[in-house]
Backbone as a ProteinNet text record, in pm:
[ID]
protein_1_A
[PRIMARY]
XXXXXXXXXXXXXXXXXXXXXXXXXXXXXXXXXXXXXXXXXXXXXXXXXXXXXXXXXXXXXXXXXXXXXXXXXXXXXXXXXXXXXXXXXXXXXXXXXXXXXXXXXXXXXXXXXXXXXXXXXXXXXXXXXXXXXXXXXXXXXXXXXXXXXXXXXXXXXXXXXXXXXXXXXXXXXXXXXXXXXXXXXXXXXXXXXXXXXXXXXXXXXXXXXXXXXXXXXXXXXXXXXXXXXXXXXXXXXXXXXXXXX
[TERTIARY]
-748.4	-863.6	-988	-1081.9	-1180.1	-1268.2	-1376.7	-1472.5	-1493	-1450.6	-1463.4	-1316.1	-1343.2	-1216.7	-1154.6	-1216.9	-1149.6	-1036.1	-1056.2	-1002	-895.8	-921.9	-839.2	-683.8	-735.6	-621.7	-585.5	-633.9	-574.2	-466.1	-474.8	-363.3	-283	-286.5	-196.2	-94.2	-158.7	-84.4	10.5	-37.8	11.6	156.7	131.6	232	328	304.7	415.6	484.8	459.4	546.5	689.6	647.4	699.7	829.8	935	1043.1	1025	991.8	1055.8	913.2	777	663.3	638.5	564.9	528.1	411.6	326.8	198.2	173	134.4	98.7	-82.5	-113.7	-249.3	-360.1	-484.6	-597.6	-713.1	-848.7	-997.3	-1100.9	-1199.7	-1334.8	-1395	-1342.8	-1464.1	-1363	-1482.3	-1400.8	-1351.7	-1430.6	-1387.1	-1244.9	-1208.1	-1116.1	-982.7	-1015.5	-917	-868.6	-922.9	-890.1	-823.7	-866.9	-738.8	-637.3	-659.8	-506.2	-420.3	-488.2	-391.3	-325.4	-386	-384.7	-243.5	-302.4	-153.1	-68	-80.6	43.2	124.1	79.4	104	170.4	94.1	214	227.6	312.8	353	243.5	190.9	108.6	-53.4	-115.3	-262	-347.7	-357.2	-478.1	-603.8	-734.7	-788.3	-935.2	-1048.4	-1151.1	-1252.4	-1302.4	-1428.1	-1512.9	-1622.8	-1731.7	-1696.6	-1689.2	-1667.7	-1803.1	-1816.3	-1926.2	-1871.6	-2013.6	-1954.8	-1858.3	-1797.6	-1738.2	-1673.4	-1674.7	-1630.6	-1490.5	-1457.7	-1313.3	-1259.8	-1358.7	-1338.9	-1399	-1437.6	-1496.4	-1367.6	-1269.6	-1145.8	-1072.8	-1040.9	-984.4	-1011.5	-1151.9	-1217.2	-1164.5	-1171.7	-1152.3	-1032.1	-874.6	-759.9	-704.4	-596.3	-521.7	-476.9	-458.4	-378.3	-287.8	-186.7	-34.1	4.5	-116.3	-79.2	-185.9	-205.7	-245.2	-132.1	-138.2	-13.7	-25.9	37.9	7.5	-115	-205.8	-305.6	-395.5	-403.3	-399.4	-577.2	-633.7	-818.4	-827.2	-906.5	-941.1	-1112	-1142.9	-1325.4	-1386.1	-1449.6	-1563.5	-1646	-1627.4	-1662.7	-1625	-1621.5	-1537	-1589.5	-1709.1	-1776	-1696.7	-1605.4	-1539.4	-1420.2	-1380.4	-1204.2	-1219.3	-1274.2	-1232	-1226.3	-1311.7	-1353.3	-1176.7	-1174.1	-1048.1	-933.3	-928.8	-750	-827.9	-936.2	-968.7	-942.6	-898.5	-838.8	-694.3	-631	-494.8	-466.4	-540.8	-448.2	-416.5	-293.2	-197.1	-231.8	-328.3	-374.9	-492.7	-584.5	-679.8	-694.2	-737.3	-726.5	-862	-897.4	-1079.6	-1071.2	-1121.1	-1151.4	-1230.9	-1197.9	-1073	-928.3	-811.4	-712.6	-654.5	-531.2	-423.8	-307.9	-190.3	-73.4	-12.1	7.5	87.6	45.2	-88.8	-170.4	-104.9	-114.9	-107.4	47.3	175.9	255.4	273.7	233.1	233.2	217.9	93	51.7	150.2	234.4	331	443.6	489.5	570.3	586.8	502.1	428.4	405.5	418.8	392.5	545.1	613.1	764.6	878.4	811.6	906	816	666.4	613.9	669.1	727.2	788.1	900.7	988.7	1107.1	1172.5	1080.5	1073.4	1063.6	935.2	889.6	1011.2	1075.9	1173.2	1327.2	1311.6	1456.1	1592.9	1559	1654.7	1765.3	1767.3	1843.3	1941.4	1852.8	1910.1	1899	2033.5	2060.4	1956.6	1943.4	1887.3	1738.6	1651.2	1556.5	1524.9	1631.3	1595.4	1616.8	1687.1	1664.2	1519.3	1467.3	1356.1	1227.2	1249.7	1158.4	1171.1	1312.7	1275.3	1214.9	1214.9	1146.4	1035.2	951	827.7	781.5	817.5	827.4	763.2	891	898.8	758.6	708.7	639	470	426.9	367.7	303.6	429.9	452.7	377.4	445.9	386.7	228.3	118.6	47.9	-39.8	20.6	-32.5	-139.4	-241.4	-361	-404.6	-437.1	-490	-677	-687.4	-830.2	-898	-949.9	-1001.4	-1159.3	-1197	-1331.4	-1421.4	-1557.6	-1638.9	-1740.6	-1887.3	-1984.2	-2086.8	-2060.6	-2099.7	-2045.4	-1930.1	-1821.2	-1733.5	-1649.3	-1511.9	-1433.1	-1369.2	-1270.1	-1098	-1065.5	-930.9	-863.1	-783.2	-713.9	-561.2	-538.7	-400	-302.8	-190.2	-56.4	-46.6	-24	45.5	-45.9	-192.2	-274.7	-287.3	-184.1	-180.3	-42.7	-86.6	26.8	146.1	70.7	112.5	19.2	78.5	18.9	65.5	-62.1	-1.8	-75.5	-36.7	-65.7	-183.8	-285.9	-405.3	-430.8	-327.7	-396	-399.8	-493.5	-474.6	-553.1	-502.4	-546.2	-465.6	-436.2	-367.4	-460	-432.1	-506.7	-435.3	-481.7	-416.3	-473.8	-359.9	-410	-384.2	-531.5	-441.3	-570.3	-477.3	-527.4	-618.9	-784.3	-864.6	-951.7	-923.1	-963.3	-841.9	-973.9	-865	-948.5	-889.6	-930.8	-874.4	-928.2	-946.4	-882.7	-741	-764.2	-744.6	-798.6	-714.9	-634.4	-515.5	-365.2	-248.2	-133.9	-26.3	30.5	178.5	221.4	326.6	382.8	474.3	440	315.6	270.7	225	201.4	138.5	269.2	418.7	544.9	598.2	610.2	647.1	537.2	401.8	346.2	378	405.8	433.7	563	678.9	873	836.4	826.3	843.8	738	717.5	617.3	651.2	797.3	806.1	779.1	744.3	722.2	774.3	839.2	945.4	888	905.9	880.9	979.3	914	1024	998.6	931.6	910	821.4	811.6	745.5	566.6	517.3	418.2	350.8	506.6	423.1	491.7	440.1	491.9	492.9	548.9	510.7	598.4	463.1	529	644.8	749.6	812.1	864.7	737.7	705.6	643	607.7	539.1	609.8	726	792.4	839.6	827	840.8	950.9	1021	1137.6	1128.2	1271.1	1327.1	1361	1352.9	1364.1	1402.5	1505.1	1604.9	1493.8	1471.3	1325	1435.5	1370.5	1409.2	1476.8	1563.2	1667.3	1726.7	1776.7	1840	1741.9	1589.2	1528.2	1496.7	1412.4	1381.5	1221.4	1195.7	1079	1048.2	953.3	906.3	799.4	816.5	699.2	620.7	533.6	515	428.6	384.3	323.7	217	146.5	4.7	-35.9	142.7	117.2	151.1	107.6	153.8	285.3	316.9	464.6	479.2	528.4	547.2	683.7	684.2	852.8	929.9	1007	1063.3	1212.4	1202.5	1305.7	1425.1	1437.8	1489.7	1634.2	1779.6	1893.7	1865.2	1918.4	1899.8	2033.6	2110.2	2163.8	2056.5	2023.9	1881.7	1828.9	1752.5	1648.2	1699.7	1810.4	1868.4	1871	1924.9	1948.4	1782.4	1730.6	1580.5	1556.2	1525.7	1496.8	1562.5	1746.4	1781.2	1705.6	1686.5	1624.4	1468.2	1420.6	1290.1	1293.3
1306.7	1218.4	1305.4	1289.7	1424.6	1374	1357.2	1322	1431.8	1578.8	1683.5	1700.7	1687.8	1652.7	1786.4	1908.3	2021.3	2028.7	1974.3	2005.1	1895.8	1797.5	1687.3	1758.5	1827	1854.3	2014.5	2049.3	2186.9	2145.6	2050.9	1968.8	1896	1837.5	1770	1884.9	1983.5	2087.4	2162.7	2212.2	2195.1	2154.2	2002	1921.4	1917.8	1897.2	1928	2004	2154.2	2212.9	2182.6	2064.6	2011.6	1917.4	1952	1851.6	1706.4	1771.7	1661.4	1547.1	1579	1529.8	1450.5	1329.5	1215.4	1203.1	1192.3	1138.7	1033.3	914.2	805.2	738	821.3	769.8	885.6	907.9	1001.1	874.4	962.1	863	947.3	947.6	964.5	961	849.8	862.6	751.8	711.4	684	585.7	460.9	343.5	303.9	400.8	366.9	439.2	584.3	602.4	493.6	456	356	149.8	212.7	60.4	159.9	239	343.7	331.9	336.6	427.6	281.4	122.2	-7	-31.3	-6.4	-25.5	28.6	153.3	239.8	279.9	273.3	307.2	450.9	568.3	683.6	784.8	870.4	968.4	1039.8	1105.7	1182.6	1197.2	1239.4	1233.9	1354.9	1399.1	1495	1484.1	1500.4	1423.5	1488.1	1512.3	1589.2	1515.2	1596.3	1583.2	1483.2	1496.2	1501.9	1437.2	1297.3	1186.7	1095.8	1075.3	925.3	870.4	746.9	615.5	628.5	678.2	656.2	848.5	940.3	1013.8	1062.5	1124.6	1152.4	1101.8	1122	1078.6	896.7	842.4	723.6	645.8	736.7	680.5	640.7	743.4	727	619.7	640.7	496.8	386.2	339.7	219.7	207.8	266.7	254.2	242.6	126.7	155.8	232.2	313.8	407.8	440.5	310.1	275.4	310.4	252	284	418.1	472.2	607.2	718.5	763.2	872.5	1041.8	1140.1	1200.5	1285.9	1341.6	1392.6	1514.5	1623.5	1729	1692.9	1791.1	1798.4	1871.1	1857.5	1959.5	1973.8	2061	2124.4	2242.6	2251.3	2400.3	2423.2	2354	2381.9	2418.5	2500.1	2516.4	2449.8	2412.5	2360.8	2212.4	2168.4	2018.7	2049.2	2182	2159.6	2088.3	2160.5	2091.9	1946.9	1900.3	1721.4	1713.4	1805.8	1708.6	1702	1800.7	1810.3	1707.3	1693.1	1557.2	1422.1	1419.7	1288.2	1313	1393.7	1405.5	1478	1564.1	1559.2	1710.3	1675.2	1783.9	1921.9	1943.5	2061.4	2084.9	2140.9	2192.7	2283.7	2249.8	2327.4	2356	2517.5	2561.1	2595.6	2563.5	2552.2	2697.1	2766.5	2755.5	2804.9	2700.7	2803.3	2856.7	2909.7	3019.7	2890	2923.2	2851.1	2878.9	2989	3004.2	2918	2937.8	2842.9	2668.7	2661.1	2506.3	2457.5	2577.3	2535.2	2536.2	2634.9	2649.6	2484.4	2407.8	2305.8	2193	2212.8	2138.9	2128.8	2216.1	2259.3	2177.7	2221.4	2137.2	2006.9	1940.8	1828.8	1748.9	1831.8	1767.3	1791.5	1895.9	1875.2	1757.6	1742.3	1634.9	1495	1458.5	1373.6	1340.9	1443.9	1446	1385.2	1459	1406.7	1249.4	1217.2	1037.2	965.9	990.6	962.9	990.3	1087.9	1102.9	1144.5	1208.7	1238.3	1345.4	1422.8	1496.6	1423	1258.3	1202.5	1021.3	984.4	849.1	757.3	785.5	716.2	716.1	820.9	845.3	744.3	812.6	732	544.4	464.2	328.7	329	397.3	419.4	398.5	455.6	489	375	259.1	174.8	69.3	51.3	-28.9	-27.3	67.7	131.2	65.4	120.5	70.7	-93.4	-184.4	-307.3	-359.6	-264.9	-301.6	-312.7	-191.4	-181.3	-208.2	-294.2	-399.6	-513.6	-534.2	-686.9	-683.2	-557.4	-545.6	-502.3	-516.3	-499.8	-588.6	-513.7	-564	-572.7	-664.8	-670.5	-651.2	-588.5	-559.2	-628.9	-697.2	-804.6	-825.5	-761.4	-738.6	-850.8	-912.4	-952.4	-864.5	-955.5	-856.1	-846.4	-962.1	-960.5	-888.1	-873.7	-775.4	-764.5	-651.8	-630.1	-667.8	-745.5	-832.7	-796	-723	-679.2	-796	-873.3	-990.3	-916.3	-994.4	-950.2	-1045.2	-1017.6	-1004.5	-1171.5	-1165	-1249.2	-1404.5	-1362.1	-1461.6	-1541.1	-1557.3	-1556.3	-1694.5	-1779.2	-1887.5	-1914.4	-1885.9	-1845.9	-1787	-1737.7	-1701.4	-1771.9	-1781.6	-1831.2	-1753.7	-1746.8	-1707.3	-1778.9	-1693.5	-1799.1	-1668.7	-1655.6	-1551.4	-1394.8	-1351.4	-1211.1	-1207.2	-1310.6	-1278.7	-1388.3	-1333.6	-1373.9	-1480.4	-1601.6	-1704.9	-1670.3	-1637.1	-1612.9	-1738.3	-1840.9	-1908.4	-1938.1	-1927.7	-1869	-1957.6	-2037	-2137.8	-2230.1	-2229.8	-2330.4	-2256	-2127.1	-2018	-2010.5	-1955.6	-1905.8	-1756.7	-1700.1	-1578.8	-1506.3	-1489	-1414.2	-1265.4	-1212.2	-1108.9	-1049.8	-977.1	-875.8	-815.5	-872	-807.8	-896.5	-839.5	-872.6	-918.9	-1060.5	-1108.6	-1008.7	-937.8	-830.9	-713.6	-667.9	-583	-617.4	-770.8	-832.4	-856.4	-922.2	-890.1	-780.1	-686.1	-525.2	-551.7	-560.2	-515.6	-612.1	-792.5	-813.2	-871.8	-800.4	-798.2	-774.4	-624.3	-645.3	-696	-799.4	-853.1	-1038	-992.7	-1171.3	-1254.8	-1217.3	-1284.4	-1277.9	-1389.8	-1400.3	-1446.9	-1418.8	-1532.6	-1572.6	-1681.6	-1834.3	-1842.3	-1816.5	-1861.5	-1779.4	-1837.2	-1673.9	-1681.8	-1797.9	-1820.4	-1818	-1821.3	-1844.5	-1758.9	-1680.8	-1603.1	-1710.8	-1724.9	-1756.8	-1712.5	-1708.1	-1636	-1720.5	-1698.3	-1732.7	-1837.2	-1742.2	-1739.9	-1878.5	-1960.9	-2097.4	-2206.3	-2170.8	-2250.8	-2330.8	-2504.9	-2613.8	-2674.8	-2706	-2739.1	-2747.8	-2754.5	-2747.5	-2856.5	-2910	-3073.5	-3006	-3089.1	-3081.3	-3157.1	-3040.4	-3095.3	-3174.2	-3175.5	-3174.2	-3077.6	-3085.7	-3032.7	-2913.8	-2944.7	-2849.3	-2727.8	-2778.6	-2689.1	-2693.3	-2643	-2695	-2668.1	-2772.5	-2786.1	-2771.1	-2597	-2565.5	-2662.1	-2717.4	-2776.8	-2659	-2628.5	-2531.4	-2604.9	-2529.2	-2592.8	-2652.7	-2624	-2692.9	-2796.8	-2838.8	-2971.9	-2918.1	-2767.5	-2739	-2762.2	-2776.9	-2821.4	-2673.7	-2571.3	-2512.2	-2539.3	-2558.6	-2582.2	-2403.5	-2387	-2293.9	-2282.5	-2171.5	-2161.4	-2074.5	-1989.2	-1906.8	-2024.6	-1924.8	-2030.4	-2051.2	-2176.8	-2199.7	-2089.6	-2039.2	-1955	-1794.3	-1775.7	-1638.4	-1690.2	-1819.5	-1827.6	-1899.3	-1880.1	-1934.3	-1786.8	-1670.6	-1503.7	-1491.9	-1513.4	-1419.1	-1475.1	-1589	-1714.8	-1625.3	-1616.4	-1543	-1427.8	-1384.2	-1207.1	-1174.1	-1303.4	-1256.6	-1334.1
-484.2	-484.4	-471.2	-589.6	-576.2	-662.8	-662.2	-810	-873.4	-878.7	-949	-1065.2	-1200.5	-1268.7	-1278.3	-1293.6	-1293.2	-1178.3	-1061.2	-918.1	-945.4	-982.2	-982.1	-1103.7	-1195.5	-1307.2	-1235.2	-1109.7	-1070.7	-989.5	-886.4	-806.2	-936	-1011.3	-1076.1	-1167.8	-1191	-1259.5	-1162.8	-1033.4	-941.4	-898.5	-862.3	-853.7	-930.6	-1064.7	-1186.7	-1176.9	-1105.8	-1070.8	-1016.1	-897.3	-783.3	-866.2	-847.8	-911.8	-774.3	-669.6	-580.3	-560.9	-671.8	-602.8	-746.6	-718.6	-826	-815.1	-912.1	-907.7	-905.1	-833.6	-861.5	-888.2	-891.6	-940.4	-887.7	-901.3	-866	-865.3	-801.8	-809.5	-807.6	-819.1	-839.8	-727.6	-641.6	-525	-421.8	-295.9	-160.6	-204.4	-284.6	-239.8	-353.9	-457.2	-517.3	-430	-367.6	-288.7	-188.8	-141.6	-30.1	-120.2	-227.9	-310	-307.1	-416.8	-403.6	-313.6	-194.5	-102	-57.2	-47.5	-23.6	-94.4	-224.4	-381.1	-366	-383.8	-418.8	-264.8	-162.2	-3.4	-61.6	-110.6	-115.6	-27.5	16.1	93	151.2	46.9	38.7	-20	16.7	-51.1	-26.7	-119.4	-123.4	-103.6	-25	-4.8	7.3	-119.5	-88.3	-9	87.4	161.2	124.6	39.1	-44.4	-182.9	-164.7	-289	-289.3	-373.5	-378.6	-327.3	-284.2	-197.9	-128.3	-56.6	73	56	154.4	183.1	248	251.8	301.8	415.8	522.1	647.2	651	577.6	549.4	480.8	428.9	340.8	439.1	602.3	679.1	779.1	805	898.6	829.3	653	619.2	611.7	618.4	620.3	736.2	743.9	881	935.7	1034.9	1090.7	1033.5	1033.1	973.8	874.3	799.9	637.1	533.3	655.3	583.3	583.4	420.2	427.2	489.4	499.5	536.5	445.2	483.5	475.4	441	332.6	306.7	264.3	344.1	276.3	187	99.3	8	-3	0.5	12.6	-18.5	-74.5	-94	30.7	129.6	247.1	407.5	439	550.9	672.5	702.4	809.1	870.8	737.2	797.6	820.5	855.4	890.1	1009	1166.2	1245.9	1252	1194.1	1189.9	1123.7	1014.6	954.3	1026.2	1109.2	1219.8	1336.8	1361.4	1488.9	1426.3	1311	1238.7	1190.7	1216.4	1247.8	1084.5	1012.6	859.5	897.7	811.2	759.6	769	679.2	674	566.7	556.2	542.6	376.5	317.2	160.8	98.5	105.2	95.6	-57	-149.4	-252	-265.2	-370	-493.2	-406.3	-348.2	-346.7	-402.8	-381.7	-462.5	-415.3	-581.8	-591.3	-455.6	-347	-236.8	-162.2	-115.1	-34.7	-9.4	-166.2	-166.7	-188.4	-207.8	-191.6	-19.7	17.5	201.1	228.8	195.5	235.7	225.4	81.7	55.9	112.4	131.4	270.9	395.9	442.8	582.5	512.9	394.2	416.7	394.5	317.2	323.2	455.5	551.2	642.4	719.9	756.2	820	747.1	671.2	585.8	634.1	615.2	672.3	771.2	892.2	1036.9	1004.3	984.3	1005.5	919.3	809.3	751.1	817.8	899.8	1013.2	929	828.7	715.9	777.6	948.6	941.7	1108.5	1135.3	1236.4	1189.5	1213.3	1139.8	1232.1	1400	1470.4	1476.8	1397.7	1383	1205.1	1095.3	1024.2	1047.3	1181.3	1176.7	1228.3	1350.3	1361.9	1256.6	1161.4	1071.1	941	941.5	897.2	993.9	1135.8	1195.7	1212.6	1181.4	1161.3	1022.8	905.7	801.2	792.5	857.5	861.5	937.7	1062.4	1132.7	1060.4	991	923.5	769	710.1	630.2	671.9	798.7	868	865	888.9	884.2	749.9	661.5	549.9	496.1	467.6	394.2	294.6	203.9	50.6	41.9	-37	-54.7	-170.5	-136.1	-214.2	-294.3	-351.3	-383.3	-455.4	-451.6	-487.7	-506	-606.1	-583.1	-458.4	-385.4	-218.7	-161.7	-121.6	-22	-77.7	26	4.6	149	126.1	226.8	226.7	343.7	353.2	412.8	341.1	387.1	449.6	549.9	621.6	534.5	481.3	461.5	538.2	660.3	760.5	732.2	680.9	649	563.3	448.9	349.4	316.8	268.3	317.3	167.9	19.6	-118.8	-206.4	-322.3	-435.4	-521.7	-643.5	-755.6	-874	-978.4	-1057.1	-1178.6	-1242.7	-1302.7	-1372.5	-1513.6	-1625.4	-1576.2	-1576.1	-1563.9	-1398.7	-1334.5	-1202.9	-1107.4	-986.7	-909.1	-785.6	-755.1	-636.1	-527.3	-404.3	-240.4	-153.4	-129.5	-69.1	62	185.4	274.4	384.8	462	509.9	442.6	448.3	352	277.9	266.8	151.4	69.8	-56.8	-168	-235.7	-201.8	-268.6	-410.5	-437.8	-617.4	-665.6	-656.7	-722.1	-833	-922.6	-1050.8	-1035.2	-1040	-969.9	-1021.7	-1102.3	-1171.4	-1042.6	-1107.3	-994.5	-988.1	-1084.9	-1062.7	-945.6	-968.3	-867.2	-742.1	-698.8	-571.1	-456.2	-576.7	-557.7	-477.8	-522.4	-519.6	-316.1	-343.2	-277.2	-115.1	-100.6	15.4	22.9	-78.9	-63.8	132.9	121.1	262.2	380.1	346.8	472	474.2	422.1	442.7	320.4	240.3	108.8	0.4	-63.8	-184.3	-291.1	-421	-542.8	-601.7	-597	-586.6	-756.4	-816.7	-970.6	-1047.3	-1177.7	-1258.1	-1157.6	-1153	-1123.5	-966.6	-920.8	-703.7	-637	-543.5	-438.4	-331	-240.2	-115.4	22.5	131.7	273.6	316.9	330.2	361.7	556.8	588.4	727.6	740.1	629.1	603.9	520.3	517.8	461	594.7	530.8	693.9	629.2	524.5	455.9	322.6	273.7	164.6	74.3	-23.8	-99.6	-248	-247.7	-399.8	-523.3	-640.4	-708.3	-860.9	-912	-1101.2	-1122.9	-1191.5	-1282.5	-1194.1	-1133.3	-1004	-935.6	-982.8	-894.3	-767.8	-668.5	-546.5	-503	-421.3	-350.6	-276	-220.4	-95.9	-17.8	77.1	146.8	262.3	238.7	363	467.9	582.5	684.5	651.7	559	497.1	440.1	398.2	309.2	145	106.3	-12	-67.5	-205.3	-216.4	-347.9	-353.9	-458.9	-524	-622.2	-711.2	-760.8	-659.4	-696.5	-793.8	-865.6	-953.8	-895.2	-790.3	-759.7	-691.2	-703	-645.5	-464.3	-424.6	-273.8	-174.6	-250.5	-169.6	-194.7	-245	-239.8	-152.3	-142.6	-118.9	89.1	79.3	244	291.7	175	258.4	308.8	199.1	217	384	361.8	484.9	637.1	629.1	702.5	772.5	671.8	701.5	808.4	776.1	833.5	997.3
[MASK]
+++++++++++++++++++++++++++++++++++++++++++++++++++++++++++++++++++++++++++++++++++++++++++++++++++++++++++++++++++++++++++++++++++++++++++++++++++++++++++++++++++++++++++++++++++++++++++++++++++++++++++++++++++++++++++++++++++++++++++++++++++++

């Protein structure tokens, strides 16, 4: 994440190296890092200083604790390391480095991985899915207008439905607006309690108040609100999911 494109294609060339490392997306500046990091929740992030509109350490203020990944700076300046280890990252990368340098960094960032993942202790990795789960629960959608930008909680959120190339969150007596596939909104609150019941509706599951046998062997969510969504999904899926949470 760097608004300098040279720097941005020196890490990605980089990485390619890396059999075990994926790219999932780059930005220009703070405030797209901080959807990124919202969307994609990935491992890792590279993370320069000195971006438009929101800065490195401005990426970190606006992200949860939880769901920030681990943390590697990158800068032409040395004056912000200490700031960057008083916000807990990884390690420190002074522009221009050398390929050793930044595999060093990589290093340190797959055994710091490791650990939180518990890959060499079974009781560490249940750990690290209860963590997981926990931080799921807290998951936030970032929701933009041209007034504000509004991080809606996960837990707040009572269904979705689908409206064209944009998704409705309806969540108590708001409805909020986003540009976001239901495939990818899916993916994004599976683990926080939320199922889709049909091509068109997600809903929290956590708000479902009963169940009613609809048309043609489908069924009818009633949730606490009074909403009724018609789901397509079978009632034995939809009794496990129920189970689970």
């Amino acid at each position: 994440m760097d608004d300098e494109r040279l720097a941005r294609q020196r890490v990605r060339a980089l990485l390619a190296e890396e059999p075990d490392m994926q790219v999932v997306g780059e930005c220009v500046d703070g405030l797209q890092a901080v959807e990124l990091i919202e969307r994609e929740r990935p491992d890792l992030v590279f993370l320069d200083v000195q971006m438009p509109r929101m800065d490195g350490f401005e990426v970190i203020e606006a992200t949860s604790p939880q769901r920030m990944p681990v943390t590697v700076f990158t800068t032409a300046h040395d004056e912000h390391a200490l700031r960057a280890f008083e916000v807990h990252a990884l390690d420190y990368l002074l522009k221009p480095f050398k390929q050793e340098r930044f595999r060093d960094s990589l290093d340190r960032a797959r055994r710091r991985l490791a650990r939180e993942l518990g890959e060499a202790d079974p009781g560490l990795r249940a750990l690290a899915d209860d963590v997981r789960a926990a931080r799921a629960q807290d998951l936030r959608l970032m929701i933009k207008s041209p007034e504000r930008i509004l991080f809606l909680r996960a837990a707040e959120i009572d269904h979705v439905e689908s409206a064209g190339n944009y998704a409705v969150l309806h969540a108590g007596k708001d409805n909020h607006i986003m540009r976001e596939t239901m495939q990818s909104l899916e993916q994004r609150l599976s683990g926080a309690g939320f199922m889709r019941v049909s091509r068109s509706a997600i809903v929290n599951l956590r708000r479902v108040r009963e169940v009613e046998p609809g048309p043609a062997s489908q069924l009818v969510m009633v949730l606490r609100d009074g909403s009724r969504i018609t789901a397509t999904c079978g009632l034995r899926e939809l009794q496990r999911r129920l189970a689970g949470i």
